[in-house]
C-alpha positions as CSV (number, residue, x, y, z in Angstrom):
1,X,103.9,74.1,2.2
2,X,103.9,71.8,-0.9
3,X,101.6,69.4,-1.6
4,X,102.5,66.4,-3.5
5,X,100.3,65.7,-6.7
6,X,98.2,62.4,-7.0
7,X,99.2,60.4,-9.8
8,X,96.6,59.9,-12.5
9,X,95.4,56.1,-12.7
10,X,94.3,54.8,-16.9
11,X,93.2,51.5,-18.0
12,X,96.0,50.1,-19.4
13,X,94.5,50.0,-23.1
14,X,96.5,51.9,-25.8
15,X,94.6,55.2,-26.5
16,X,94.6,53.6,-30.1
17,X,92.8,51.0,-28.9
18,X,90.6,53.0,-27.2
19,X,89.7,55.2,-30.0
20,X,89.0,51.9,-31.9
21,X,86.3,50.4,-29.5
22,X,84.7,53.4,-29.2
23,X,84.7,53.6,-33.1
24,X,82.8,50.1,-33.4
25,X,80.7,51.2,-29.8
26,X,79.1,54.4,-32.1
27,X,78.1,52.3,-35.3
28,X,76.3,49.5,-32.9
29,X,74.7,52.6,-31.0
30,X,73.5,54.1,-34.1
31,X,72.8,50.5,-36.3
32,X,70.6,49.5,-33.4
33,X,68.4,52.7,-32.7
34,X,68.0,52.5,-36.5
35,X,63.8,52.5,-37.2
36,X,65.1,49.8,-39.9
37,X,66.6,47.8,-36.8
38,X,63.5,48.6,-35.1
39,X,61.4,47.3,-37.9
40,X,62.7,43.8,-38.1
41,X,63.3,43.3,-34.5
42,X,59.5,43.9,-34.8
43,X,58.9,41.3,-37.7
44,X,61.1,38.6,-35.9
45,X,58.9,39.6,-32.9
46,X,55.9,39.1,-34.5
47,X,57.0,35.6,-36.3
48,X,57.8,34.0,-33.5
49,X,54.2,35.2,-31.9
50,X,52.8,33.3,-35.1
51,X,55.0,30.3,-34.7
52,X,54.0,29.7,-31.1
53,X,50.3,30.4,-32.5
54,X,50.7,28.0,-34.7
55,X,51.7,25.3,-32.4
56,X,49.6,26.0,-30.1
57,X,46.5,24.9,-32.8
58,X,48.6,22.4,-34.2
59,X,48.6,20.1,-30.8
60,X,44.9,21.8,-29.7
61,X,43.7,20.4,-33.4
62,X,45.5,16.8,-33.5
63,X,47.7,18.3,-36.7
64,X,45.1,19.2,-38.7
65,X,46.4,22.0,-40.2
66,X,48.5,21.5,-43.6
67,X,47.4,17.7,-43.4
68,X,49.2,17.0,-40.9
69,X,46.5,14.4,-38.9
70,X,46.1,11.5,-40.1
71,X,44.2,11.8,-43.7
72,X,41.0,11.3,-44.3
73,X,39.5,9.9,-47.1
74,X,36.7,12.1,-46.6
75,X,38.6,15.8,-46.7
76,X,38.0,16.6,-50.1
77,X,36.2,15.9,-53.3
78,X,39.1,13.9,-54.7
79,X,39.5,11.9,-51.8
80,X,35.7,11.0,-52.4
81,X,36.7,10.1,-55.8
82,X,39.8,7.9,-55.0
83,X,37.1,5.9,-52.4
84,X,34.8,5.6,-54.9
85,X,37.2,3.7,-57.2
86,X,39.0,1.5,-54.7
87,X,36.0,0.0,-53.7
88,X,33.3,0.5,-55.9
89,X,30.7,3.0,-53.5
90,X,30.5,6.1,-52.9
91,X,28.2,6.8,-49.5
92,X,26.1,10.2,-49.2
93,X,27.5,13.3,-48.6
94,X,27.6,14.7,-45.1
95,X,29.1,15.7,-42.1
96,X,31.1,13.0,-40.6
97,X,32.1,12.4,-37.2
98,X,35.9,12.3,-36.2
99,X,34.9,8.3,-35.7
100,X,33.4,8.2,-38.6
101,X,36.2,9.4,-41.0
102,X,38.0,6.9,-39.1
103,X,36.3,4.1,-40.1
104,X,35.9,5.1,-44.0
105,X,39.7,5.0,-44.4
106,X,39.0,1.6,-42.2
107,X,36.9,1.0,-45.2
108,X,39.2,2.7,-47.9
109,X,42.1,0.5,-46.6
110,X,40.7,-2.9,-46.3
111,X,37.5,-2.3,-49.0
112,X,39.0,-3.8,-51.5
113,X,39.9,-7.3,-49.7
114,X,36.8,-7.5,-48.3
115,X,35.0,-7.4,-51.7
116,X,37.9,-10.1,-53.0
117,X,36.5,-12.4,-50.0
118,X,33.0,-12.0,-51.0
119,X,33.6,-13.1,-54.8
120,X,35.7,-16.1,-54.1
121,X,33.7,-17.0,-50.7
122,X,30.4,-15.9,-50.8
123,X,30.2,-13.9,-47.5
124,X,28.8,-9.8,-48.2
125,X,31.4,-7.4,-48.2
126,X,29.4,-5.1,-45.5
127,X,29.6,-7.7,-43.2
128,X,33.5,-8.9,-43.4
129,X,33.8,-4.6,-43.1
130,X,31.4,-4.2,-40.2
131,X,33.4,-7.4,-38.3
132,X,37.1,-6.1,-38.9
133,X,36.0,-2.3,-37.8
134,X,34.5,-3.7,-34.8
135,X,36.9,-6.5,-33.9
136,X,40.0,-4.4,-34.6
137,X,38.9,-1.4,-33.2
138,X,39.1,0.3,-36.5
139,X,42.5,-1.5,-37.1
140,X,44.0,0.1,-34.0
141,X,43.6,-2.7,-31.2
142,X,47.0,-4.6,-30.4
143,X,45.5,-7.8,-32.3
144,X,45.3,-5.9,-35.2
145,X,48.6,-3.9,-35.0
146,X,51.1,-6.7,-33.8
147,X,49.2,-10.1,-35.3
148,X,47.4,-8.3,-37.7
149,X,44.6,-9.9,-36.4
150,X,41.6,-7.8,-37.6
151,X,38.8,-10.9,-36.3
152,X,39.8,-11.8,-33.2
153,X,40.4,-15.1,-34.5
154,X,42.0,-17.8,-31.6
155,X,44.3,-20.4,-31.7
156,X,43.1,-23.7,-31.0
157,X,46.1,-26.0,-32.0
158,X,47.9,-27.5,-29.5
159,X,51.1,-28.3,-31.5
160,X,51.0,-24.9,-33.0
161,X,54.8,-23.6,-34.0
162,X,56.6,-20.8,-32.9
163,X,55.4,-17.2,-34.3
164,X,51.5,-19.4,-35.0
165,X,50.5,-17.5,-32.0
166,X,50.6,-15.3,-29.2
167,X,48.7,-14.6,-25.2
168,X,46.5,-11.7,-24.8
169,X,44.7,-11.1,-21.7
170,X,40.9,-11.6,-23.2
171,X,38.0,-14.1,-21.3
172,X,40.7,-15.9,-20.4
173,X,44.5,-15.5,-19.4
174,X,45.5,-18.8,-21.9
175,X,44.0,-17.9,-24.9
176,X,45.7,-17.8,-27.9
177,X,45.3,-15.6,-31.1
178,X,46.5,-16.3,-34.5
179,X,49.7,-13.9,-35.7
180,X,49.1,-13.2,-39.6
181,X,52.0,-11.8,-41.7
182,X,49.0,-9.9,-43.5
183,X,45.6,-8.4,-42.8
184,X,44.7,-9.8,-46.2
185,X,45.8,-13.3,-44.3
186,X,43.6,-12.3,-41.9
187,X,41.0,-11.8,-43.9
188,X,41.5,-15.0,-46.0
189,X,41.3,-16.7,-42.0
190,X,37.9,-15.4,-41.1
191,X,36.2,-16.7,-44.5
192,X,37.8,-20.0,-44.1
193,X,36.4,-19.5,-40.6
194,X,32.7,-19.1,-41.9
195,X,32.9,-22.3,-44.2
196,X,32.3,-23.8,-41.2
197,X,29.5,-26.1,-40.8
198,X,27.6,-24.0,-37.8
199,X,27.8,-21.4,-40.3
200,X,26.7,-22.9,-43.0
201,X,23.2,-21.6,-43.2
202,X,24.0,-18.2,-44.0
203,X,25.0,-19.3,-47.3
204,X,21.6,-19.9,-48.1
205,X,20.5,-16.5,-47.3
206,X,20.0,-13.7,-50.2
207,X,23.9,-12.1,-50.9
208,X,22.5,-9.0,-50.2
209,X,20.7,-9.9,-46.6
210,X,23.2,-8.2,-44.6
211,X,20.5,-8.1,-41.3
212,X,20.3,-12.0,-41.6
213,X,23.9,-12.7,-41.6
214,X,24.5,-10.2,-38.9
215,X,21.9,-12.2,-36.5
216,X,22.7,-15.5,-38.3
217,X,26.2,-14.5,-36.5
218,X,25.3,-13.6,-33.6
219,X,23.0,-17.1,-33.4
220,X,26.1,-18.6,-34.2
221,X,27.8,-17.9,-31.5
222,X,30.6,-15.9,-33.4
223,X,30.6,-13.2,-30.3
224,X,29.4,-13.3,-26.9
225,X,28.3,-9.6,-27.0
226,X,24.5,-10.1,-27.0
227,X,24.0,-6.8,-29.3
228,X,26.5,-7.8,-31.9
229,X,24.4,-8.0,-34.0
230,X,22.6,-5.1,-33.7
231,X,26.2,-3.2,-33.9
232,X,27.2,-5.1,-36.8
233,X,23.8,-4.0,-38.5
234,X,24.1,-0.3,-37.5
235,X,27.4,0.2,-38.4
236,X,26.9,-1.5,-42.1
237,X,23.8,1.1,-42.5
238,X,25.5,4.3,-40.4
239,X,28.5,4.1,-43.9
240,X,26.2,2.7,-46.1
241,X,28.3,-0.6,-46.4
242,X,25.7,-2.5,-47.8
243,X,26.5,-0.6,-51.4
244,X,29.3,-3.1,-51.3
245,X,26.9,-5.9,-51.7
246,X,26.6,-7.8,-54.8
């Protein structure tokens, strides 16, 4: 009895073909169970470990790696130096809080206007300082960001034009604070401010009487925080801002 033979079944791939793949299949094999394949699968490996390290401590630490936070004008000796010659002091060294730093490049930024204001109006550097880190929040409160209002100064016109002004929710939901095209307008605002008659007194006190003027404020009615003066006077003597003093 006969039997009739199964056909053989192949892929329908040339045999060239197939001798080709299998070719390029034996170099991969080979190229990837190299040890030098090995060895930088490894080193990628372990630079991406590092990379995810890395940005792991760069958001844990604010950026503070490769000066990537916001600078300080306290990091290093020659950032002590540049301080020194913008406005004229140079307070002790020392550790510094994170606040602290904050409110020397407050003091770095703005140290030179404040001493400009103190020549041409009389009123202590330290205290113009000690008022615009205080009343701007270090120059980060929306007054100080949008109007460039570093005082707090109001609005009290009643005819005022458009961009004089602008409402922020403070005491009251209508009151009005000045819009400056510059801090150093802003500045400029707050001595015209303190020629004012109910301040007039603390003209006659010594130029380098910080503690008077900072009650003499206060007395004033300039703030209705009953310890503004005592914040005013501990933050001029916390970054030695009475150096500024002439």
């Amino acid at each position: 009895m006969c039997t009739q033979a199964v056909p053989m079944i192949y892929l329908p791939i040339p045999a060239g073909w197939r001798h080709y793949l299998n070719g390029i299949y034996r170099r991969l094999y080979r190229q990837f169970t190299s040890p030098w394949t090995k060895l930088a699968v490894l080193a990628l490996l372990a630079i991406f470990a590092t990379r995810k390290e890395l940005s792991f401590s760069l958001s844990i630490n604010g950026g503070e790696w490769f000066g990537l936070a916001a600078p300080s004008v306290f990091g290093s000796a020659d950032s002590e130096t540049s301080i020194a010659s913008l406005v004229g002091y140079t307070p002790e060294k020392r550790e510094w809080t994170a606040r602290e730093r904050e409110q020397l490049n407050y003091v770095a930024q703005y140290g030179n206007i404040a001493v400009s204001q103190m020549e041409d109006h009389g009123i202590p550097a330290s205290i113009t300082l000690a008022q615009g880190i205080l009343e701007s929040g270090i120059g980060k409160s929306t007054l100080a960001l949008r109007n460039n209002n570093h005082f707090g100064l109001k609005c009290f016109s009643k005819q005022c034009k458009k961009g004089h002004c602008s409402n922020h929710s403070d005491d009251h939901h209508k009151d009005f604070f000045r819009i400056f095209s510059s801090p150093e307008e802003s500045y400029l605002a707050h001595s015209q401010l303190l020629q004012k008659d109910r301040y007039r007194p603390l003209f006659s006190l010594d130029s380098k009487d910080y503690r008077g003027w900072a009650r003499g404020l206060s007395k004033a009615g300039y703030a209705t925080d009953p310890k503004y003066a005592d914040k005013l006077i501990r933050t001029i003597e916390n970054l030695q801002l009475y150096r500024l003093d002439r």
